[in-house]
N, C-alpha and C positions, 0 to 999 in steps of 0.2 A: 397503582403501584408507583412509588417515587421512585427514580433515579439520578442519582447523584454520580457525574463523574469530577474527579477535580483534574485540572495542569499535570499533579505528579500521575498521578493513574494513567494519563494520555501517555506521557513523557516514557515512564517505566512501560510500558509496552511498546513505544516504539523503539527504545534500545534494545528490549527484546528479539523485535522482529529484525532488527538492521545487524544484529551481533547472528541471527540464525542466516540472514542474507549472506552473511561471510562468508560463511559453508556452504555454502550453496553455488553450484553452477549450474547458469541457466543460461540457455540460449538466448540471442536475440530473436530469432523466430517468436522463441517462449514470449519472452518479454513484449514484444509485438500483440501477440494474441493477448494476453494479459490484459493490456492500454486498450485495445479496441474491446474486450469485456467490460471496462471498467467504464469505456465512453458509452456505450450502451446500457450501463448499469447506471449512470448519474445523469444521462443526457449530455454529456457536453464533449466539446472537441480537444483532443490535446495538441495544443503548438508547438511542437519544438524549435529549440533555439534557433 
């Protein structure tokens, strides 16, 4: 199976996601468990600023 993703297909779904983030309230707890799912899910650590 080939897959092709191009730039616009990345692009047009991340304004997706960021336009549905607007609407959305979420905790920073939320947010929190979120970052350590994701560090576990890639392996890697997040540093904030």
């Amino acid at each position: 199976m080939d897959v092709q993703v191009t730039q616009t297909d990345i692009m047009r779904g991340m304004a997706i996601d960021i336009h549905e983030l607007k609407n959305t309230n979420v905790s920073i707890a939320e947010l929190e468990k979120r970052v350590d799912e994701l560090e576990k899910y890639t392996g890697k650590k997040y540093n904030s600023p």
